[in-house]
N, C-alpha and C positions, 0 to 999 in steps of 0.2 A: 435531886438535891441529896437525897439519903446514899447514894452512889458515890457523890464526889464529898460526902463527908466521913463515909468507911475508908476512902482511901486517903484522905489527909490523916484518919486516925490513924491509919496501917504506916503513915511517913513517920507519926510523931512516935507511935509507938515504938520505931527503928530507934529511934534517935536519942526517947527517953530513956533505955534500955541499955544503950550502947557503954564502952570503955570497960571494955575486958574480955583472950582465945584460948580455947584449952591447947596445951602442949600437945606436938604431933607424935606420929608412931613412925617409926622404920621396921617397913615389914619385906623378909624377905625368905627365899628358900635355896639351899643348899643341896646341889647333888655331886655324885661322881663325875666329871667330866668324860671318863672310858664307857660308862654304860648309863647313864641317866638317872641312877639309881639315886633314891635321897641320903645325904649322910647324916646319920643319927648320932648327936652328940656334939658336934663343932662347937667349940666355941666363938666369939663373938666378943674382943676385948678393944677396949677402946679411951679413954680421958669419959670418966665417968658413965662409960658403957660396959655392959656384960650381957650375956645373953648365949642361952644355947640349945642348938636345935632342937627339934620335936621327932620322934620317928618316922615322921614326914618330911626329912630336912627344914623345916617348917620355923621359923624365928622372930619375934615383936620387942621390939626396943620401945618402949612407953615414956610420957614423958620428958618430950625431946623439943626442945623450941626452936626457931628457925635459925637456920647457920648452915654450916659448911664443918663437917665432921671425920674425922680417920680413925679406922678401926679395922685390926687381925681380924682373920677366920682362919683358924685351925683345926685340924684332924688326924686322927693318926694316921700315920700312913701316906699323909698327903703336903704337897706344899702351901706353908702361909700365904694367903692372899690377903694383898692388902688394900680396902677401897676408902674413897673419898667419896662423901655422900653431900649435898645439897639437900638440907630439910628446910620445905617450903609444903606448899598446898598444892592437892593433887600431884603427891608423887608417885611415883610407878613404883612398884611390890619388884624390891632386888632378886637376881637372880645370877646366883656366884656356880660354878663352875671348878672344882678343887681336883688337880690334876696330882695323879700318883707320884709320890717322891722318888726319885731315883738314887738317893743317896741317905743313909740317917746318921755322916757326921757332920756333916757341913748346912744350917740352915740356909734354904732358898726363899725369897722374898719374890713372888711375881704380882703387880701391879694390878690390880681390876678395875673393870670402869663402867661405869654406870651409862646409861643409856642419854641421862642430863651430859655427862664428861665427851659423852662420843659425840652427841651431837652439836658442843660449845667445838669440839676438833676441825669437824667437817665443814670448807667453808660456805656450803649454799645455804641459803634461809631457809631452814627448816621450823614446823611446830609437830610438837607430839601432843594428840588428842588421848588422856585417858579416858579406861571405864569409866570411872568416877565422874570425870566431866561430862558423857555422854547423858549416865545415868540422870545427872543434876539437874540438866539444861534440856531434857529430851524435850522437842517440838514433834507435831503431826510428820516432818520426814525427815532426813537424813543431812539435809544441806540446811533443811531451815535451824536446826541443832549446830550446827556447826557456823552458823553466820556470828554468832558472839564472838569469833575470834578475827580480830581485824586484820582485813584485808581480804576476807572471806564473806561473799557475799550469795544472792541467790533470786534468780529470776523465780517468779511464784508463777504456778497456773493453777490458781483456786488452791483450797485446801490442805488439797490431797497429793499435790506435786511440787516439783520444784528440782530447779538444774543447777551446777555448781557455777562461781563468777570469784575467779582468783585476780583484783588488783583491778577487775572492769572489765576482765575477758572472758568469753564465758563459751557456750558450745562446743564442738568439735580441739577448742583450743586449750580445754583443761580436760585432762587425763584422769579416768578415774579407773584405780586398781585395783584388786579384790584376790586377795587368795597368787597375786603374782601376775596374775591375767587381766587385761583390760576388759574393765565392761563396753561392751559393743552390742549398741542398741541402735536408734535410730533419733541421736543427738543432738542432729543435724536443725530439727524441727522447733517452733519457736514454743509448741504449745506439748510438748514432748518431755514427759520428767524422769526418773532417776528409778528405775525398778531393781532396790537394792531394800533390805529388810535390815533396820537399823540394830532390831534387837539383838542382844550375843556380840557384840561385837567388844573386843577387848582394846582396840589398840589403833589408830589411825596417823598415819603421818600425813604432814600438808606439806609441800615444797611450792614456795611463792617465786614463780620465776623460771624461765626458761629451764625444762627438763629433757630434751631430746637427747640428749648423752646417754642416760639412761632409760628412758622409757620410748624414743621414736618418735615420729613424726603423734600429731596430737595432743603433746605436751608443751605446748609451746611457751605456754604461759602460767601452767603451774600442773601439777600432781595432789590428787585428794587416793592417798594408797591406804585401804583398809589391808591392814597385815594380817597375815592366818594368827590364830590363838593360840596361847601358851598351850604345851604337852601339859596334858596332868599328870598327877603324880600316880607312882605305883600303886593298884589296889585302893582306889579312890574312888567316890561316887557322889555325888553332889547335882544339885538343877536349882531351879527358879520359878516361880510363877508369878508374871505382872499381869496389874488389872490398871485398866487405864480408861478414865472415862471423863469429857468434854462436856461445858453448858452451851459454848457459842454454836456449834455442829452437832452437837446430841451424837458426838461419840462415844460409843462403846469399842473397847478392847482388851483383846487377853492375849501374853504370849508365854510358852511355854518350852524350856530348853532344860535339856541334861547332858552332864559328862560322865563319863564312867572309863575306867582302865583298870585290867588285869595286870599283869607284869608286861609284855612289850605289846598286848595291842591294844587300842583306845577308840571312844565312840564319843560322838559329840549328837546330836538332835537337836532341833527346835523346830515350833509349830505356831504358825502367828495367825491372827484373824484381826482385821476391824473394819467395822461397819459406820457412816455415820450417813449426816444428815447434811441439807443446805446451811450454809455458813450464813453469818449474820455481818452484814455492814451496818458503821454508822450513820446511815442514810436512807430516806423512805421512797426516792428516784433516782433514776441515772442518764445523764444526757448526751447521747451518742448520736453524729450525725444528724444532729438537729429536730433527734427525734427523744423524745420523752417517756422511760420505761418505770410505770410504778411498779414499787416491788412492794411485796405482800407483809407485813410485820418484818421489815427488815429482810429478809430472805433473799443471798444471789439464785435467785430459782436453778434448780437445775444442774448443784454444784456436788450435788451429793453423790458417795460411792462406797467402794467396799475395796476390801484386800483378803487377798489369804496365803501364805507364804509357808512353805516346807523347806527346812535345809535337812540333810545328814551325813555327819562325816564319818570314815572307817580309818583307822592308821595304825603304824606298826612302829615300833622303834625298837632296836640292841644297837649294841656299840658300833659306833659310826657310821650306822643308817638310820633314817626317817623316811617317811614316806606318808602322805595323809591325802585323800582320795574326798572330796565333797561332793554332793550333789542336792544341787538347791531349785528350786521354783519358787516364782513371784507372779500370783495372777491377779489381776484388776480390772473395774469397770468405775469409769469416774466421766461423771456429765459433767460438759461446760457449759458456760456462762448463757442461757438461752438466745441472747440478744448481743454475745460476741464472737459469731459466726456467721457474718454478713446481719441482711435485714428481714432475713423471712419471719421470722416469728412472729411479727408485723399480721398476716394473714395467716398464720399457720392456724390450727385447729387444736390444737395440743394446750390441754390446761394445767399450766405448768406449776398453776400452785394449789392444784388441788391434794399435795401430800409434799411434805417436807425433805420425805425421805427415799419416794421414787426415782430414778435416772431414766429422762424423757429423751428425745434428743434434744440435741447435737452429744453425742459419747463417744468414748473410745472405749475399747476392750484390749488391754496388752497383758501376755504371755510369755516371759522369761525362766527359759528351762538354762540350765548353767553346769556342767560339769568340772570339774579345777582338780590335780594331779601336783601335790608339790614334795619331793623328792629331794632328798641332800645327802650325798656320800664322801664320805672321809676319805681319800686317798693317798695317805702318805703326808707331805708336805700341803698338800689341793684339799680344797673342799671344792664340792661337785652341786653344784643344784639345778635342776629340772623342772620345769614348771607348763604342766597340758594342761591345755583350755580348750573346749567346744560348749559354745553359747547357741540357743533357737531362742532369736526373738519375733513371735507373732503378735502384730498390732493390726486394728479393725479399727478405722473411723469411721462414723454413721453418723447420717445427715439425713434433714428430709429431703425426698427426690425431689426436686426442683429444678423446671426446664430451665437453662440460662440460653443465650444466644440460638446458637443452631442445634446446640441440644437436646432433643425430644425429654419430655420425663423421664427422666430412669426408675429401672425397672423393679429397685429393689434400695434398701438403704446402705448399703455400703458402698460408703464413696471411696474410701481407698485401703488397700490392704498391703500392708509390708512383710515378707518374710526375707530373714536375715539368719545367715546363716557364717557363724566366726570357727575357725580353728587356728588355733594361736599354740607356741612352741616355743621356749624360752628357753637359755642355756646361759650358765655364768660358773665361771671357776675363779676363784679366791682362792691367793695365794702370799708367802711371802717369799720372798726371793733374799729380801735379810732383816734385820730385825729391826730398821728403818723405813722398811717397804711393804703396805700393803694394796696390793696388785689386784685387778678382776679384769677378765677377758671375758666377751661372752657376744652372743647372737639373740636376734627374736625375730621372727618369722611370724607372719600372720594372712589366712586367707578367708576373704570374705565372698558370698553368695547371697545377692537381695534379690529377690523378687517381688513383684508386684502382682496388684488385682483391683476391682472395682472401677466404678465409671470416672472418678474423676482422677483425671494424669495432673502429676507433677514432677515425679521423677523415675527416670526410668529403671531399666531393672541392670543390673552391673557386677561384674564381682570386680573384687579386689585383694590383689598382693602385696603386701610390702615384705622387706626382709631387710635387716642391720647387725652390721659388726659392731661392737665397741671396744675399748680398751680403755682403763684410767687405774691411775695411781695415787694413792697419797702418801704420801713422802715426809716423817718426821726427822725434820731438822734437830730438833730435842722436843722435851716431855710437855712442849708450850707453844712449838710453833710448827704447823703444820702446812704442807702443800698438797693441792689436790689438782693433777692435769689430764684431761683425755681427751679423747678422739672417735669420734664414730662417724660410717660411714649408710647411710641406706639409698637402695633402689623402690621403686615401686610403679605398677599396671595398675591403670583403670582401664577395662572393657564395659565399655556400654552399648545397650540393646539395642534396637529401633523399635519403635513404637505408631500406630496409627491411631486415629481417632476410632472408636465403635462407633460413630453417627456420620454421614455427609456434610460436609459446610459448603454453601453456595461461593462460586469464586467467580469473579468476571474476568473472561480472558481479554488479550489486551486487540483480538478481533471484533471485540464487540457481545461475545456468542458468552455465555455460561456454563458453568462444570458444576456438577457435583459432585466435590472429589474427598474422599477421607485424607486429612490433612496429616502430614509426619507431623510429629512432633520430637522426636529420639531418630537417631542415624544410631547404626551402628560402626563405634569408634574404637581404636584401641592408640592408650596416650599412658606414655614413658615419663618416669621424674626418677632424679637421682639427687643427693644433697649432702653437703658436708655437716655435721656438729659437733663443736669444739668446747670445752670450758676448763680454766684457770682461774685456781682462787687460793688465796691464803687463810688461814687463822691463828691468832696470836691468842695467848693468856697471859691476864698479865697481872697476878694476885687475883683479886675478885672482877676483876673485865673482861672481857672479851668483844677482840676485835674480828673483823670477818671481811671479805672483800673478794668478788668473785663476775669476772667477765664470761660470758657463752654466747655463742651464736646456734641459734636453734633456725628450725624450719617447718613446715607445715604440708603437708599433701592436697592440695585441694578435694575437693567432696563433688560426687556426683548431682547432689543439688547445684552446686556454683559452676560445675561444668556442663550438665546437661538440662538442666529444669526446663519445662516450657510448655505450661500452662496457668488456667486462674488458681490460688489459694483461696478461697472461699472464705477458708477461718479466717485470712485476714484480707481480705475482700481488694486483692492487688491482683497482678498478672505478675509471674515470675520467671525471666528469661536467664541460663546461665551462659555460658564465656567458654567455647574449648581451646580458645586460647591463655587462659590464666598459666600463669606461672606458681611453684611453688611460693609458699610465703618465708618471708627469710627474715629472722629475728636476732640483734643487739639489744645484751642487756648489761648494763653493769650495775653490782649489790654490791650495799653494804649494810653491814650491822655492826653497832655498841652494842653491848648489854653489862649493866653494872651489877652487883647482887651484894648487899651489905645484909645483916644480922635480922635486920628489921623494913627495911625496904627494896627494892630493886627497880630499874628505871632502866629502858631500852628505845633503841631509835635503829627503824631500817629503812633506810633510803632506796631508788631506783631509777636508774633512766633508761629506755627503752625506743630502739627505732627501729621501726618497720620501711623494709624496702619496698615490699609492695601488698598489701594488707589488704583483704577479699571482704568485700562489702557487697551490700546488694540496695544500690541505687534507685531510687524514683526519678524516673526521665517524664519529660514532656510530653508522652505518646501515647496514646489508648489502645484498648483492646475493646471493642461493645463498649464501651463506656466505663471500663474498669483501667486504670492507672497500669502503666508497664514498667516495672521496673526491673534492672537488669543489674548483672555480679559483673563486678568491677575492681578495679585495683588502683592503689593509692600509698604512696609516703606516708607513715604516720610519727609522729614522737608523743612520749610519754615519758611522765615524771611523777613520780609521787611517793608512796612509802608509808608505815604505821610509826606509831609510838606509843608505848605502855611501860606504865606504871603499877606498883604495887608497895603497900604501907602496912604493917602490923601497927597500928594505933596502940592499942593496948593489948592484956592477955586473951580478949575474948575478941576484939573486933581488928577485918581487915580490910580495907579500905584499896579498888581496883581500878585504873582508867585505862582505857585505849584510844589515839583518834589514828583514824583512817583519811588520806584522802588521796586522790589520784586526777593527774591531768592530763587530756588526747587533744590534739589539733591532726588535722590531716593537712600535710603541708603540700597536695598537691592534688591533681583529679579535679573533676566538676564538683567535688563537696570540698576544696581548699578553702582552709581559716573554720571551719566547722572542727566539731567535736566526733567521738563515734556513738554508736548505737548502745543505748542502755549501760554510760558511763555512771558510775556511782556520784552522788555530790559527797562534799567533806563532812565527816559521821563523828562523833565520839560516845565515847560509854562508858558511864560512871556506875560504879556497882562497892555496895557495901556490903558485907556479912557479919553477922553477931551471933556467938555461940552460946547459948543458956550454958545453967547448970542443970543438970536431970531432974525432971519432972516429974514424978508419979511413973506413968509407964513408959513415959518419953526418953529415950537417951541419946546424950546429942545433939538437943534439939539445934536449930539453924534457922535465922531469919534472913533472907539475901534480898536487898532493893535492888532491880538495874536501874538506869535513867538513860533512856538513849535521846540524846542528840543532831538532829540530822540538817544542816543548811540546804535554801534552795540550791535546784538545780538548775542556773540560767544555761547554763553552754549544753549547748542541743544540736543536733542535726535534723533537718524538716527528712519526714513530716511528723517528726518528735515535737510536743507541750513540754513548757516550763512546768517546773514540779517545785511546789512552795515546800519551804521548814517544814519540821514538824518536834514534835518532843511527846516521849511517851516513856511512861512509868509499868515495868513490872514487877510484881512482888513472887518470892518463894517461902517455905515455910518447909525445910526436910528436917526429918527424922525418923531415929531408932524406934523400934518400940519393942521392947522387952514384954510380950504375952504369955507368950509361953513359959516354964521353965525347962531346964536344958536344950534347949533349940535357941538355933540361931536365929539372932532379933528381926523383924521385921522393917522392913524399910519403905517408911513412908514419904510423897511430896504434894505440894497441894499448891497450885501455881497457879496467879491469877494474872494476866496480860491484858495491857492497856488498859489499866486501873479506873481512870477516868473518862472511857470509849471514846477517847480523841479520832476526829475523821481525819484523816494524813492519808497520802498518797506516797507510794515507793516505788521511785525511780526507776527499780530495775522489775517491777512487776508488770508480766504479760499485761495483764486486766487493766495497767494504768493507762495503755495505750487507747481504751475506753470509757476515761474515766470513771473507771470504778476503785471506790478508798478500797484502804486493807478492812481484815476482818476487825471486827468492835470486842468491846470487853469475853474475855474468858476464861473460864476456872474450869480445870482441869485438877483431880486427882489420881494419885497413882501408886499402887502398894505393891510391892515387893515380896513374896515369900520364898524366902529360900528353906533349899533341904538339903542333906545329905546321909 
């Protein structure tokens, strides 16, 4: 009772407090376009702007309310730029570019544009994730932080994981980029999450919608592209240290990052740890296969793990080179759910709740070593960029030995070991050819090496090549209507292994007589795909609108799972046989987008339809294996419809008022699952979110109250052996701010988040776990404090 009356006071307290934002800032910095260097002095003139740089190019416009704004930068020496700014929430930190004048009697006027301006040009659906938003919103990972923005969603495995789900699609079919290189891990898998360290990162873009033009095969259905970091500035020195610690998991964590740069070379570092505990449901059992598991004080036994992650970058820049060399690790050990990997635990011996904080089995252990190389040279009219990639991803799944079928016990607990191995090579040239055309040509090449280990088989060991040209243009018709057309072509080889069983299985021959023969399971294959992808889109401005509208055909490479699999999954207690006859997948999309933006509010709508020729699914058929379900990868027609919509209100000077709903619709119009839906569709979601800005407190500055409300309808349209998943509605609250402790140092940034206010038990559609039913995690407060230095 005392729970659900701290959180009606936490709603009223919202509410009673409300109707009045503090005025924004435009912050931004200034350098030489020939050498990087900052320009000290510029001014900054504008319709009741001024402002001028810092000896760090460095510049803050105070006091600025939401609109649409124009204002010079000048310097001696250099030509007036002139830019058009969008002040709103969570803008990006300008960064102008002032090119040497070639002349001092005639002023030149050249145009600047803001990263909001370029991306209202370009016509695919893009979203830009700032710091700022990361910072605000940060969840235990990287996708569950980014699921606030609709259309953006995230399969959960426990905790401490979780995989990206752009529109409803999700695996192998969203691309995730990092530094220019695709992360290449091992994707593929249901219970397999996302080994990327969220902290440090500055800048994210999300592309909703067929991306194979530019990214290749894997992007079929959208891009989640972490972009490299801004260069610091000259003779700079700056880091951070976050503390971040959980009640629902008894997390603890710390991460720590620095930048520093001399004149042209720069260093960047950070060091992460966290450790936690079993997570906590709303719920004191769990009913899976008809069997009854108490949990211990709420506890999903067996969920708990740890992280600890290393990045460092080295880089160099003068005039019209860069170049910046990273090299990161991400290592984990994270137990699942005791009782959702088959039903041993039933007998097992292992007492899973004799510590909170132990990882008993069923675990995995993954290892992502990552090196990334990105390079950009100025050549005349060209810019040049280069981007090397070599990824080792090693993953260890461990089970207890348990004989199944003709399987003697095994000898040891590791059931299956993946080593993967990516070297990727990217090349793009930008160019214009006239001052209506901006042009990129470019290649990406990539080759893969997986090997395998352990007793239990499901996929065999393979490499893989692909390689792609592309070419596109965007073409300004004038300063408001723009064309964007290309063209890319890829080839790509899967070679796979052959594989034997390590035990005999008894076979009856069809004389009568008996064999005991180790059974193939993998031939060795070698299987060619080639594929077109094409996109055409326009964009219009039209005062404060913009229009967008953009047809592609993308494509898919099948996965040595869906080609070769073929044995039991245990974790999810099926038999799984793949198809080396699949076909690549081949994708129509056509987008659109409004987006309105007036003084005080802004409203957007992006639509979609999408159809699949033949769409790679992995079917439940009629057939056993021992008494385990066979199910097999198949292909199928599919269409698709759906799209977001968001809203945003400045109410008054201190409160602003946010919605978005999301929903998306799949029929498979063809196959043994025709008139069905697909696998781990989202239902129709919306999300309401308020914030209210104090006036400073004591040592508070800034403070910030944020309500969300999510929204979520059932999900009847299912595919067997998918469960309907009821509504839900769940309340969370934020509480950020400054705090001014020290003096002369920079403030202190605190947040103190508390999720699912009133431990509502809801189930999520697109979470692993809900497959047996287990709800999300229950109430949790989480705080997290910021110190910066420099």
């Amino acid at each position: 009772m005392f729970q659900k009356i701290l959180g009606i006071w936490l709603i009223f307290s919202l509410c009673s407090t409300a109707f009045a934002q503090d005025s924004f800032q435009i912050k931004g910095v200034v350098q030489h376009a020939k050498d990087f260097t900052p320009a000290q002095g510029a001014t900054i003139i504008g319709k009741k702007i001024y402002a001028v740089s810092s000896e760090n190019g460095a510049f803050t416009i105070n006091n600025v309310t939401k609109g649409t704004y124009t204002f010079t930068l000048s310097h001696i020496g250099c030509e007036p730029t002139t830019l058009s700014v969008d002040v709103q929430q969570n803008m990006d930190e300008l960064k102008v570019y002032l090119v040497e004048s070639a002349t001092v009697l005639e002023e030149v006027k050249v145009n600047g544009k803001t990263k909001r301006r370029e991306a209202k040009e370009v016509p695919i659906v893009t979203q830009t994730v700032s710091k700022e938003f990361l910072e605000q919103n940060r969840e235990n990972t990287l996708m569950q932080t980014l699921s606030k923005i609709a259309g953006v969603s995230t399969i959960n495995i426990g905790s401490g994981q979780s995989k990206p789900v752009i529109r409803g699609l999700g695996f192998n079919r969203v691309a995730v980029v990092q530094n220019g290189i695709k992360h290449e891990a091992q994707q593929w898998g249901n219970d397999h999450g996302l080994e990327i360290d969220q902290h440090g990162i500055e800048n994210i873009q999300i592309i909703k919608g067929p991306a194979s033009l530019l990214y290749g095969s894997d992007a079929i259905a959208g891009v989640v592209d972490i972009q490299p970091n801004q260069t610091p500035l000259p003779n700079s020195f700056g880091g951070e240290v976050n503390i971040l610690g959980e009640s629902n998991n008894d997390l603890l964590g710390v991460s720590a990052g620095i930048t520093s740069r001399k004149d042209k070379w720069f260093y960047r570092g950070r060091l992460t740890y966290r450790d936690y505990a079993d997570y906590k449901v709303p719920a004191d059992r769990i009913n899976y296969e008809n069997y009854v598991f108490e949990l211990d004080d709420n506890n999903l036994r067996n969920t708990a793990g740890n992280e600890a992650d290393a990045s460092l970058g080295i880089g160099y820049v003068t005039e019209g080179f860069k170049s910046e060399t990273v090299f990161s690790n991400v290592n984990a050990k994270n137990g699942f759910f005791a009782n959702a990997h088959g039903l041993e635990v039933r007998t097992s011996s292992i007492d899973y709740d004799s510590s909170n904080r132990d990882v008993d089995l069923p675990y995995h252990k993954v290892n992502h070593f990552k090196i990334t190389n990105n390079t950009s040279i100025s050549a005349g009219e060209h810019l040049l960029h280069i981007d090397l990639g070599y990824q080792n991803n090693n993953r260890e799944e461990h089970s207890e030995p348990v004989p199944h079928g003709y399987m003697p016990t095994p000898p040891d607990t590791k059931e299956r070991l993946f080593i993967k191995n990516t070297y990727s090579l990217n090349f793009r040239d930008d160019f214009n050819p006239t001052d209506k055309h901006d042009m990129v040509v470019g290649l990406n090449t990539e080759y893969q090496n997986n090997n395998i280990g352990g007793w239990g088989f499901l996929i065999p060991e393979y490499n893989r090549f692909t390689a792609g040209v592309f070419a596109y243009d965007q073409f300004e018709i004038n300063s408001n209507f723009h064309v964007l057309g290309g063209l890319r072509y890829d080839v790509g080889r899967v070679d796979t292994k052959a594989y034997y069983d390590w035990y005999p299985s008894t076979v009856n021959n069809a004389d009568g007589s008996t064999s005991y023969i180790h059974q193939q399971r993998s031939k060795d294959k070698t299987l060619d795909f080639g594929s077109l992808s094409a996109s055409l889109g326009l964009s219009y401005i039209q005062d404060k609108t913009s229009y967008k509208i953009n047809v592609g055909r993308s494509f898919r490479m099948p996965l040595a799972n869906e080609l070769a699999s073929d044995g039991v999954n245990y974790h999810m207690y099926r038999y799984e046989r793949g198809n080396l006859d699949l076909d690549p997948e081949v994708s129509y999309q056509l987008d659109l987008s409004v987006e309105h933006t007036e003084n005080s509010f802004s409203v957007g709508v992006s639509p979609f339809v999408n159809i699949f020729q033949n769409y790679i699914y992995l079917n439940p058929t009629s057939s056993y294996y021992e008494t385990i379900q066979i199910y097999e990868y198949t292909q199928a027609e599919v269409f698709r419809i759906g799209g977001e919509f968001n809203a945003s209100a400045t109410i008054t000077k201190n409160l602003q008022l946010d919605a978005s709903v999301e929903y998306v619709y799949s029929e498979q119009t063809s196959g043994p699952k025709k008139g069905f839906t697909l696998p781990f569709s989202p239902p129709l979601s919306g999300l309401l979110s308020a914030r209210y800005q104090f006036e400073k407190l004591l040592i508070f500055n800034k403070p910030q109250l944020i309500a969300d409300y999510r929204i979520t309808a059932a999900q009847e349209e299912i595919v067997p052996p998918e469960e309907k998943t009821d509504g839900y509605q769940v309340l969370n609250m934020s509480f950020l701010s400054e705090l001014d402790v020290f003096k002369n140092s920079l403030p202190l940034e605190m947040r103190v988040k508390l999720n699912n206010v009133f431990d509502t038990k809801y189930f999520n559609h697109t979470s692993f776990y809900r497959l047996i039913d287990v709800p999300e995690a229950g109430r949790n407060i989480s705080l997290s404090l910021t110190v910066p230095f420099q």
